[in-house]
BAVO-668942 format. One record per residue (C-alpha): x, y, z; residue in three letters. Coordinates in steps of 0.05 Angstrom, whole numbers, plus 32768, in hexadecimal, padded with zeros to 4 digits. Layout:
N
XYZala ...
# end
This chain:
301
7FE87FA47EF4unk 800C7F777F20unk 803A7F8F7F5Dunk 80767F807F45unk 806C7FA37F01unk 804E7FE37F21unk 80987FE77F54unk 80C07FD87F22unk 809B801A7EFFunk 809280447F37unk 80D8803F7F3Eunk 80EF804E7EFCunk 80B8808E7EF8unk 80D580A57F38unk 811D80977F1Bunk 811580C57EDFunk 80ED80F97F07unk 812981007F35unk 815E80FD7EF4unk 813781407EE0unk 812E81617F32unk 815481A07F30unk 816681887F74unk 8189814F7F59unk 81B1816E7F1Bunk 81EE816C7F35unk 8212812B7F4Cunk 822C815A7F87unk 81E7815C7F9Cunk 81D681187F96unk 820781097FC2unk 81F381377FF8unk 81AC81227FF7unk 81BF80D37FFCunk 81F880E68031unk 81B5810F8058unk 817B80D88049unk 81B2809C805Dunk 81C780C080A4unk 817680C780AAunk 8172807E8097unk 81AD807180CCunk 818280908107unk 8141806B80F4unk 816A802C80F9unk 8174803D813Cunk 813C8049814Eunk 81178008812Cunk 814A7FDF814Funk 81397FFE8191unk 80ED7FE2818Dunk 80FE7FA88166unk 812E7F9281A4unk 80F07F8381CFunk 80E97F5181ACunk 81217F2D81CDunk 81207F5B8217unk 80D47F648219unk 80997F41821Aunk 80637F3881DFunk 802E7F728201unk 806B7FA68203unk 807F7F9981B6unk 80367F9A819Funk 80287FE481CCunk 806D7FF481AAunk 80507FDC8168unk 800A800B8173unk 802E80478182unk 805780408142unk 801C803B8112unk 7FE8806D813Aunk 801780A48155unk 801380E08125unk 806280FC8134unk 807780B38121unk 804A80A480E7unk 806180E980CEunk 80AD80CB80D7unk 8098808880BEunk 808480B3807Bunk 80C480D1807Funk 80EF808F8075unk 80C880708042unk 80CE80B58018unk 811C80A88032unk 81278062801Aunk 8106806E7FD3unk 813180AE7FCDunk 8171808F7FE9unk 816380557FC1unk 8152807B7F7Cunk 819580B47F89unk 81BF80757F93unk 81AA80637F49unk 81B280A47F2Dunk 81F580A27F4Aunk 820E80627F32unk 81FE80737EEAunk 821880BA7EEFunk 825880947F01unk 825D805B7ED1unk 824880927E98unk 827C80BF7EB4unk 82AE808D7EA6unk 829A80627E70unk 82D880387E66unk 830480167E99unk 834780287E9Funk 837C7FF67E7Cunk 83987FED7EBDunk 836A7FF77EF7unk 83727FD67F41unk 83367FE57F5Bunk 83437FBF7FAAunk 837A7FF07FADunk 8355802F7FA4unk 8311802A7FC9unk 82F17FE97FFDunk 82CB7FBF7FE3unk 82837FD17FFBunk 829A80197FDEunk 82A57FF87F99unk 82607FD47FA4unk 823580077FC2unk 82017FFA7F95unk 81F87FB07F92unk 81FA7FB37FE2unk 81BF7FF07FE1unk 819B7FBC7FB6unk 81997F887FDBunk 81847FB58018unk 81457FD17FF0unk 81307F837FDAunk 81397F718027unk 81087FB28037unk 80D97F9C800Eunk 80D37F54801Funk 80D87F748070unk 80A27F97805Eunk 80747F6B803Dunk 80777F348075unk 80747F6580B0unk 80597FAC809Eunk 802A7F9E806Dunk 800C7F67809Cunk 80047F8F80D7unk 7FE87FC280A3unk 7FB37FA7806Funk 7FAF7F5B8089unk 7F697F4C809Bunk 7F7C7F1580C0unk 7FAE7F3480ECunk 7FA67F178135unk 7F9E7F418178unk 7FBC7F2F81A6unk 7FA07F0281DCunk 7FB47EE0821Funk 7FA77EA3824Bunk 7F8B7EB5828Dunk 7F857E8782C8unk 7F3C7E8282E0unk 7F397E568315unk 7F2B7E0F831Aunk 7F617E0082EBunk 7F407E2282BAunk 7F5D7E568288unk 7F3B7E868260unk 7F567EA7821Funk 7F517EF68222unk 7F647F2E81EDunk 7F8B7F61820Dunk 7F727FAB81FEunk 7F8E7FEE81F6unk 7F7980048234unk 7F977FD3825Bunk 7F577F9F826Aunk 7F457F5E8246unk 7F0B7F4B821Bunk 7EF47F058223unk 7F017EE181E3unk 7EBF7EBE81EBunk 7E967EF581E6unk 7EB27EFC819Aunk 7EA97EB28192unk 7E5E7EB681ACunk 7E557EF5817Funk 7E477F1981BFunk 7E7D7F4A81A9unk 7E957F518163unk 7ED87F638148unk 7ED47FA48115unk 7F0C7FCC80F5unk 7F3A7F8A8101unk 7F437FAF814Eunk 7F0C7FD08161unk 7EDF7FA28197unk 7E8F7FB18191unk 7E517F9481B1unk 7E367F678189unk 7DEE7F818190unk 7DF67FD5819Dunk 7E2A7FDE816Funk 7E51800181A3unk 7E9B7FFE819Funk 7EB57FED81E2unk 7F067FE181DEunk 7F3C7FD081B0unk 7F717FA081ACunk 7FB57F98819Bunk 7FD27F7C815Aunk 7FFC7F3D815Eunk 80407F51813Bunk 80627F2A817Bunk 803C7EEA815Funk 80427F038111unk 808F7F0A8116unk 80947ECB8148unk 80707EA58115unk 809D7EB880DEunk 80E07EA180F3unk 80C87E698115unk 809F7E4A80D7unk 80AF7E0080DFunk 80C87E03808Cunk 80DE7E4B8079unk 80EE7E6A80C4unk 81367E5180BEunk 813A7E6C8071unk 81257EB08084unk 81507EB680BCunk 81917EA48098unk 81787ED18068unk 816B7F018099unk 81AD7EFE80B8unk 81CD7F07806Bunk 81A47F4B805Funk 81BF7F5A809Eunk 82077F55808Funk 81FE7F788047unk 81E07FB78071unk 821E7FB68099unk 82587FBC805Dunk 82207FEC8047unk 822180198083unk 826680048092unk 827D803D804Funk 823A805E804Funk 824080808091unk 8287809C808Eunk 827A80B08042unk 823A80CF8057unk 825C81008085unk 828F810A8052unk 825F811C801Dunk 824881568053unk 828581708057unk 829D815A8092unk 82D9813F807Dunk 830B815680BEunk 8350813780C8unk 833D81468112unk 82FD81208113unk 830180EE80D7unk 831980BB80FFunk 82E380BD813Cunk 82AC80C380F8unk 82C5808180E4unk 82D68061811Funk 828280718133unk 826F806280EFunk 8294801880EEunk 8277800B8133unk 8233801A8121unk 82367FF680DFunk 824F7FBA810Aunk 82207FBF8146unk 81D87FCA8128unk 81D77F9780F8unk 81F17F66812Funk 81B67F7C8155unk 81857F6E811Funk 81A17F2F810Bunk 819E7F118153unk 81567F1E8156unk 81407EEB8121unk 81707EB4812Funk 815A7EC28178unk 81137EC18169unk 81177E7F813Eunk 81417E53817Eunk 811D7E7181B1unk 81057E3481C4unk 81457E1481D1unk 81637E5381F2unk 81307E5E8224unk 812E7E0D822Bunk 817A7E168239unk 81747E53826Bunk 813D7E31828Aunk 816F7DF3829Dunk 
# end
C-alpha cells in the first residue's frame, strides 16, 4: 500500500469514526472542539516560531540544542503528541462541518450576496484549512521526517583552527566537547544509532552528537534549482495561514462564548494582529535563509 493511498484512508476512517463520536453529534460541539484544538494550534505556532527564529538570531549549535530538546524532552514530546492528535482533529471537524453546512442548506438562495454577509476567508474556511494541512504535510516530510527516520541525517560538525594553518573538522557533542572526525574516518570510532559515538574496538559508547537541521533546512531553501520554488511557495502557505487565522481566531473565541460587546473588539483587534504578525515571521525565515548570502555580503560592506 502506497503512502498516499493509506492518508488518503486514514483520513477518511478517522472521518467517519468522528461522524459517529458522541462527542461530535452535534454541530454545536463541533464547533467548540475546532474553536479549542485551533486556539491550541494558535499557541504551538507560537511557540514553533520562537525556535524556528534562531534560525535568523542564532547560530547553527543553538538551533540544533533547540532541535534535541524538542525531539528527546518527555513534557514536549508529550505536547508534540498533542498537536498532531490536534491537526488531524481540527482538520477532520473542519470537514464534518463543511458538509453539515452545505447539507443543511442544500440549495442556494435565488438571490444570495454572499461578500455582503460574511469575509471572504469566512466563506472559504475550508479551502484555506486545506491548503494548510497539504503545506503540513509537505513541512513535515522535508524537515520532521528527516531529522526523524533519515539514516543519512548529518551531525553536526565544525572547523577548528589547529595551528600551522591547519584546520581540523570536529563533530560537536551533547556534552559540549568535540569528536575528531578522523577518528570515524579511520574507524577508530564508529557512528551507531545515527548519534551515538562508540570506540571502534570496545564497543563503548563515548558521546553523542548533534543532528544537522541548521544544515538540512539551510540546504533546502538554498538548493541551487528548487530553493527559490519552495520559498515562494513557502511565503504563499504563509499568507493562506494568515486569512486563515485572520477569522479563525476571533470565531474561535466566539464559538466559546465569549462573544462581549466590551471585549469583542480587543479579541479581534489581538486576533488580526496575530494573524498578521506570525505568518510574517515565518515567511521571512525562508526568503531570509535562501539570500543570506547576499544579505550578510551586504551587511558585511
Amino acid at each position: 500500500m502506497n503512502m498516499p493511498y493509506f492518508c488518503v484512508l486514514f483520513l477518511n476512517t478517522q472521518t467517519t469514526l468522528m461522524a459517529k463520536s458522541a462527542i461530535l453529534k452535534s454541530s454545536l460541539a463541533k464547533k467548540y472542539w475546532m474553536a479549542l484544538t485551533g486556539l491550541f494550534l494558535c499557541l504551538f505556532l507560537a511557540g514553533h516560531l520562537a525556535g524556528n527564529l534562531q534560525l535568523i538570531f542564532g547560530n547553527a549549535l543553538q538551533f540544533n540544542q533547540y532541535a534535541l530538546f524538542m525531539t528527546t524532552n518527555p513534557a514536549v514530546k508529550l505536547l508534540s503528541y498533542l498537536t498532531y492528535i490536534s491537526i488531524l482533529f481540527h482538520a477532520i471537524d473542519g470537514i464534518l462541518l463543511t458538509v453539515q453546512n452545505r447539507r443543511a442548506r442544500p440549495i442556494k438562495y435565488a438571490k444570495e450576496n454572499a461578500s455582503a454577509n460574511s469575509a471572504w476567508a469566512s466563506r472559504n474556511m475550508a479551502v484555506l484549512g486545506t491548503l494548510i494541512l497539504v503545506f503540513i504535510v509537505t513541512h513535515m516530510v522535508n524537515f520532521w521526517a528527516k531529522m526523524h527516520f533519515d539514516a543519512n541525517m548529518p551531525l553536526q560538525t565544525v572547523m577548528i583552527d589547529t595551528g600551522g594553518g591547519m584546520k581540523q573538522e570536529f563533530y560537536l557533542t551533547t556534552d559540549g566537547g568535540y569528536m575528531p572526525k578522523m577518528q570515524i574516518d579511520q574507524k577508530a570510532v564508529v557512528i551507531k544509532n545515527r548519534t551515538e559515538f562508540y570506540d571502534g574496538t570496545a564497543d563503548v559508547k563515548l558521546k553523542d552528537g548533534y543532528k544537522d537541521l541548521h544544515k538540512i533546512t539551510f540546504a533546502f531553501f538554498q538548493d541551487a534549482k528548487f530553493g527559490l520554488i519552495a520559498t515562494i511557495l513557502y511565503v504563499i502557505s504563509m499568507i493562506v495561514l494568515a486569512f486563515h487565522l485572520n477569522h479563525g481566531f476571533a470565531s474561535a473565541f466566539q464559538s466559546l462564548g465569549a462573544n462581549n460587546p466590551k471585549y469583542n473588539g480587543l479579541i479581534r483587534g489581538f486576533g488580526k494582529g496575530f494573524s498578521i504578525i506570525v505568518p510574517f515571521l515565518f515567511a521571512i525565515i525562508p526568503v531570509y535563509i535562501h539570500f543570506s548570502e547576499q544579505i550578510n555580503s551586504l551587511f558585511a560592506k
